[in-house]
Each structure stands twice: as C-alpha cells, then as structure tokens.
Backbone as JSON, one array per atom type, in Angstrom:
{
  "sequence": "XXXXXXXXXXXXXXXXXXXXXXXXXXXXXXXXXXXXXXXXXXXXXXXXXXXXXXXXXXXXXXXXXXXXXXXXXXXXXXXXXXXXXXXXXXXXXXXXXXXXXXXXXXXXXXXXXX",
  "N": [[0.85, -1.18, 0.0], [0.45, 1.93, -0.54], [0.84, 5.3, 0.92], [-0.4, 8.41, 1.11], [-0.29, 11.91, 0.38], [-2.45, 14.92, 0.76], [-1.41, 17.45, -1.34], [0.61, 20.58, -0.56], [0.14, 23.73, -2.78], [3.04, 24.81, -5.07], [3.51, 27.44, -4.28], [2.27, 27.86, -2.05], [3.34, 28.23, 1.58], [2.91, 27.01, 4.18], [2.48, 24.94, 7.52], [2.41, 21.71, 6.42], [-0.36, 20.04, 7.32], [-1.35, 17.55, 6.26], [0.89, 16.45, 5.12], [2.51, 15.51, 7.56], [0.32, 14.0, 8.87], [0.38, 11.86, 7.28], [2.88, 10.85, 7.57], [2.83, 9.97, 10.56], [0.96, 7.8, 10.1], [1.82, 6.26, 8.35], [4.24, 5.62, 10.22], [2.88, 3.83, 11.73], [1.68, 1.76, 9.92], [3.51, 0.7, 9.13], [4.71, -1.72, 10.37], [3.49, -3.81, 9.54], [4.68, -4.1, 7.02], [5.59, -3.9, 3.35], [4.17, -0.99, 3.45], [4.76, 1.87, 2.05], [5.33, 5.65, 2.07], [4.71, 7.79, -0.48], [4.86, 10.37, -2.63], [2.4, 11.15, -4.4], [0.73, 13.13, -5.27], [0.59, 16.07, -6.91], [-0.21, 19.53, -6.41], [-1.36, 21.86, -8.98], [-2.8, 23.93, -9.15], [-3.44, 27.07, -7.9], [-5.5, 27.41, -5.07], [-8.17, 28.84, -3.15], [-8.73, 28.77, 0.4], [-10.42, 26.51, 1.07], [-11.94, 26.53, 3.86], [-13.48, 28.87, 3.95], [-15.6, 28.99, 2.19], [-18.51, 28.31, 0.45], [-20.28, 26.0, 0.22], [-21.23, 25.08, -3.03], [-18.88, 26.6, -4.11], [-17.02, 25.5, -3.01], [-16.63, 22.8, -4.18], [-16.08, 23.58, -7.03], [-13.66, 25.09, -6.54], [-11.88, 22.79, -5.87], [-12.05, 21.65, -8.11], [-9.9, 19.78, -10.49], [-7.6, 20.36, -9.61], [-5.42, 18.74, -8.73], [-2.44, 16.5, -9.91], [-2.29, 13.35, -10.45], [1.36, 11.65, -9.92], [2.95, 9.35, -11.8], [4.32, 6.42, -10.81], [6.29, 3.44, -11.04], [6.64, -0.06, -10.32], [3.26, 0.4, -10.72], [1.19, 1.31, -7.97], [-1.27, -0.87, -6.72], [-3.16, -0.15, -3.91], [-3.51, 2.75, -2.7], [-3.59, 4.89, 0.14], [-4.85, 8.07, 0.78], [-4.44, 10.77, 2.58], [-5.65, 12.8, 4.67], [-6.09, 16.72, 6.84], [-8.32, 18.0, 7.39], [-12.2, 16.89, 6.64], [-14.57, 18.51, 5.34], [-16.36, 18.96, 3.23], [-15.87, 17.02, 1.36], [-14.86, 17.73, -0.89], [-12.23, 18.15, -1.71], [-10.3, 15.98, -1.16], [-11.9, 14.16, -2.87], [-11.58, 15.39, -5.67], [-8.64, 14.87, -5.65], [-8.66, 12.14, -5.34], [-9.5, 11.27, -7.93], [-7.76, 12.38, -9.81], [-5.51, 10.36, -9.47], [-6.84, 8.5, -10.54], [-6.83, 8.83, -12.96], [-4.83, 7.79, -13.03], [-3.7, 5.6, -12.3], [-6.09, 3.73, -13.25], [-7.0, 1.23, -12.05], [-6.06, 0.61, -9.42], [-7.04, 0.68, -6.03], [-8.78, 3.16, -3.84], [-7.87, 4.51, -0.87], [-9.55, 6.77, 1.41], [-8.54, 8.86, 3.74], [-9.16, 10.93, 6.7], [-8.21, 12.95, 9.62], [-10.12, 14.4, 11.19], [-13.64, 15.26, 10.48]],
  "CA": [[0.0, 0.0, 0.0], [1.3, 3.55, -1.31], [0.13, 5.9, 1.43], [0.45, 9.6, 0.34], [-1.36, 13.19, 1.14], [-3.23, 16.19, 0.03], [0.04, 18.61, -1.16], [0.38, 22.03, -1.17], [0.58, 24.3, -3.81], [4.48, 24.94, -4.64], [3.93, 28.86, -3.73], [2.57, 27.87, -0.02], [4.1, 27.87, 2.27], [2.58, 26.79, 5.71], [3.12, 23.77, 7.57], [1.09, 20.52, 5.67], [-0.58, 18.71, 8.62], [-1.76, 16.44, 5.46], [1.96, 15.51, 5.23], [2.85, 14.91, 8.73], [-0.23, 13.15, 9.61], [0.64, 10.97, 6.41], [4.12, 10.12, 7.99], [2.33, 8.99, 11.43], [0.44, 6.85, 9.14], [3.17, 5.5, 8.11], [5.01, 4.81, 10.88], [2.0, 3.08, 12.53], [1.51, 0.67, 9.31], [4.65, 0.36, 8.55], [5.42, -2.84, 10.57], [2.49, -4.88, 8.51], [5.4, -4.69, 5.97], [5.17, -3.37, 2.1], [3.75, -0.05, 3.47], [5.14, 3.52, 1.34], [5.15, 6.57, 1.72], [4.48, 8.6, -1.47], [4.41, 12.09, -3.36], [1.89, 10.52, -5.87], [-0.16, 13.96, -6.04], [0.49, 17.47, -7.04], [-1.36, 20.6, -6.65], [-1.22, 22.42, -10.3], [-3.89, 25.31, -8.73], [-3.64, 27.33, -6.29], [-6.56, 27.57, -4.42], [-8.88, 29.77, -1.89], [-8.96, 28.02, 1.57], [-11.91, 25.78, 1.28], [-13.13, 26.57, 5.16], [-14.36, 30.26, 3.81], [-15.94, 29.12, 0.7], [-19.92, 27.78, 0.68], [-20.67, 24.8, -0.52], [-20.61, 25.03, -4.12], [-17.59, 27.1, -4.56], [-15.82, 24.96, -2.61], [-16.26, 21.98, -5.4], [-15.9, 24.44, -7.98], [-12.43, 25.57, -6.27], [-10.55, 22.12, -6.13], [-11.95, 20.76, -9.14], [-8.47, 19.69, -11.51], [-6.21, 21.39, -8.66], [-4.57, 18.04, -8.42], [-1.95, 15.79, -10.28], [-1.52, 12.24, -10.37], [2.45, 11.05, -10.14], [3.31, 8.06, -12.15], [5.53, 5.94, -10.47], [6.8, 2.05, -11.26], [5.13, -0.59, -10.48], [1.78, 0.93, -10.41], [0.53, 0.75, -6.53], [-2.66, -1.46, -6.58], [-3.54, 0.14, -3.52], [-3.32, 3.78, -2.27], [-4.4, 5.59, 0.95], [-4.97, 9.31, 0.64], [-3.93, 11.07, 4.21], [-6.06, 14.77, 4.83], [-6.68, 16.68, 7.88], [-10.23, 17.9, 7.79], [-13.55, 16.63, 5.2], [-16.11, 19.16, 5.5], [-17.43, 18.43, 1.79], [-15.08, 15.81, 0.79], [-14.48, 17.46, -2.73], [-10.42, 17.54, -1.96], [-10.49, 14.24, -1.21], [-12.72, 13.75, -4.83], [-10.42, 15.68, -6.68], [-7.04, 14.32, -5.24], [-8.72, 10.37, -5.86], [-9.67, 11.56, -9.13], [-6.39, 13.01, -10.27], [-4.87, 9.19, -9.4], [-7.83, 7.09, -10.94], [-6.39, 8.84, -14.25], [-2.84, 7.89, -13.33], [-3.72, 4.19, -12.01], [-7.3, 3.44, -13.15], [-6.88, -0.48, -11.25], [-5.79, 1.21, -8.17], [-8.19, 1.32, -5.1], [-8.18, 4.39, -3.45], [-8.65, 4.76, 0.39], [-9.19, 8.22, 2.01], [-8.43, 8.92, 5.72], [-9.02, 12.33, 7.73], [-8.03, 13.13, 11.32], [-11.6, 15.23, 11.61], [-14.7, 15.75, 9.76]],
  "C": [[0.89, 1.24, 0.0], [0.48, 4.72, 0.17], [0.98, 7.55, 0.98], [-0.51, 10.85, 1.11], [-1.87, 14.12, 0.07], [-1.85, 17.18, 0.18], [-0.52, 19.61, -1.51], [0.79, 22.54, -2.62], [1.8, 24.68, -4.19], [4.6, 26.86, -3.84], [2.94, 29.03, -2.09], [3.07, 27.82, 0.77], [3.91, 28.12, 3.99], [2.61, 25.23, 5.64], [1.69, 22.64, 6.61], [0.92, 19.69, 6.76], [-0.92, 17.33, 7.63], [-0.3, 15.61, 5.25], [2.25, 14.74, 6.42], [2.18, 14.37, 9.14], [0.21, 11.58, 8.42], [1.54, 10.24, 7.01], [3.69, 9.19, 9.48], [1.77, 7.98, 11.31], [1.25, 5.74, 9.13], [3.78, 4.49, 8.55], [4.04, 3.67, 11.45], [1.34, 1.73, 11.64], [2.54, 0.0, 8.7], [5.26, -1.76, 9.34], [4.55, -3.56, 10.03], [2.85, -5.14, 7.33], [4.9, -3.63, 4.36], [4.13, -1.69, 1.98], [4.75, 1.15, 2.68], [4.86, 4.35, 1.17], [5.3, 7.28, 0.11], [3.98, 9.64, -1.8], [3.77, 11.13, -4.26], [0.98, 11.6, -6.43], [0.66, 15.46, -6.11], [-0.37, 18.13, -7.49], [-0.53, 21.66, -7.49], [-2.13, 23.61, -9.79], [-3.49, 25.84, -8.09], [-5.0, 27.78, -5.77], [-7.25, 28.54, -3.5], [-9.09, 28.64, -0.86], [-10.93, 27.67, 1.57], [-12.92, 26.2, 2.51], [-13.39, 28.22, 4.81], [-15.18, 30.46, 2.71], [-17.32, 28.46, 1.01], [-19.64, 26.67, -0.45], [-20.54, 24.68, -2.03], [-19.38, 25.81, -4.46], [-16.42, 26.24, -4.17], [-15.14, 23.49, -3.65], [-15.95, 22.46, -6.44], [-13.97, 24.35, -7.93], [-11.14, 24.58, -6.33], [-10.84, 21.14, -7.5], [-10.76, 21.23, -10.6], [-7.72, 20.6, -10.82], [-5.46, 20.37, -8.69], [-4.15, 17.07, -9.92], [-1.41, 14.56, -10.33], [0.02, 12.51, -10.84], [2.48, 9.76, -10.69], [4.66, 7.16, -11.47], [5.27, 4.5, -11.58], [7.43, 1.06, -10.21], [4.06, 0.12, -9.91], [1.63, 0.68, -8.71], [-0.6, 0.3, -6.96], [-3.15, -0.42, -5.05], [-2.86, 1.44, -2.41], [-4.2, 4.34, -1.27], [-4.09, 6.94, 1.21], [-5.29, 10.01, 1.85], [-4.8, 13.0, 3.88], [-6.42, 14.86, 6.21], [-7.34, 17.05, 7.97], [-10.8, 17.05, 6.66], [-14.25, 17.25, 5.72], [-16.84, 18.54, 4.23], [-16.77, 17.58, 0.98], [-14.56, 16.14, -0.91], [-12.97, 17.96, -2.41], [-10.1, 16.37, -1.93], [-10.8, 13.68, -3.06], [-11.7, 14.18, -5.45], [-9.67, 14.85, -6.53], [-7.59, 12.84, -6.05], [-9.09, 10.65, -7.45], [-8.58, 11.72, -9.97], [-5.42, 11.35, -10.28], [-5.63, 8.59, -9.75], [-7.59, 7.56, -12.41], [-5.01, 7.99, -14.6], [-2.74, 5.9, -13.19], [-5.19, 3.8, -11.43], [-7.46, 1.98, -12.26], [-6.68, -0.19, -9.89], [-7.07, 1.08, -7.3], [-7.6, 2.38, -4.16], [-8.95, 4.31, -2.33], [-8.56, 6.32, 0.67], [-9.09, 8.24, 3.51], [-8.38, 10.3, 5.69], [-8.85, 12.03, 8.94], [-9.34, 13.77, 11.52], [-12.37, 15.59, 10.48], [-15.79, 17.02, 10.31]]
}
C-alpha cells in the first residue's frame, strides 16, 4: 500500500498537517510490511482556503487542482492522508487526479476530523 497526502501548492508555504499526519500513518503501518510513503499527487492550482468558501464554490475551487504522479510498479492500492472533510471534494479531486494515473488502483481516504 502507497500511502500519500493532500500537497500544497508549490507557492505555499505553511506547515502541511496532510503531510505529517501521512508520515504517522506511516510509521503506525509500517510494521504490517510493504507499506510507502508517497508524493503521488500534485497541486497544479492554487486555491482559496476551502473553510471560507460555501458549498458550491468549494467543489468548484478544487476541481483539476490536483496531479496524479506516475511511479513504477503501479501501486494497486493507495491511501490518501487529509486533515479535515467538510465536503469531501479535496479528497474527490485528489482520488480523481490518481484514478487517471492508475485506473486499477483502489483508493482509500483517511481524515483526522470531519
């Protein structure tokens, strides 16, 4: 399993709790063996902070913000690390952006808070 996160944009620059909760991830599946961390997404947008945006803008705002990475061998199975879901469309995007890159793939999502 490929475990990876919601990245920032390259001209952000605050901390990514989506990375560092990724790496606790990590460490905590890591002894079940064949676990990896992975950059498998980039954010091509930059965005307006989702928690000031209403409901439709906010799907509006991350739809095609993100980039599947191709690696080798494909991961069959990827888990996608964020720290809130209010309306789950970063999440959508992000699994979207990797169901172009590795349509066979299953894609888990995890948040620390909804």
């Amino acid at each position: 399993m490929h475990v990876t996160y919601i990245p920032q944009h390259p001209s952000e620059r605050r901390l990514n709790l989506s990375l560092e909760l990724s790496r606790a991830v990590h460490r905590a599946l890591k002894p079940l063996n064949r676990v990896i961390l992975s950059s498998l997404l980039l954010k091509n947008k930059l965005t307006e902070k989702q928690a000031v945006l209403p409901l439709p803008k906010r799907l509006k705002n991350v739809r095609g913000a993100f980039r599947g990475v191709a690696i080798y061998p494909p991961p069959s199975h990827i888990l996608i690390v964020d720290d809130v879901v209010t309306t789950g469309a970063t999440l959508n995007s992000a699994s979207r952006a990797l169901k172009e890159i590795y349509p066979s793939a299953r894609i888990i999502c995890l948040a620390l808070a909804y």
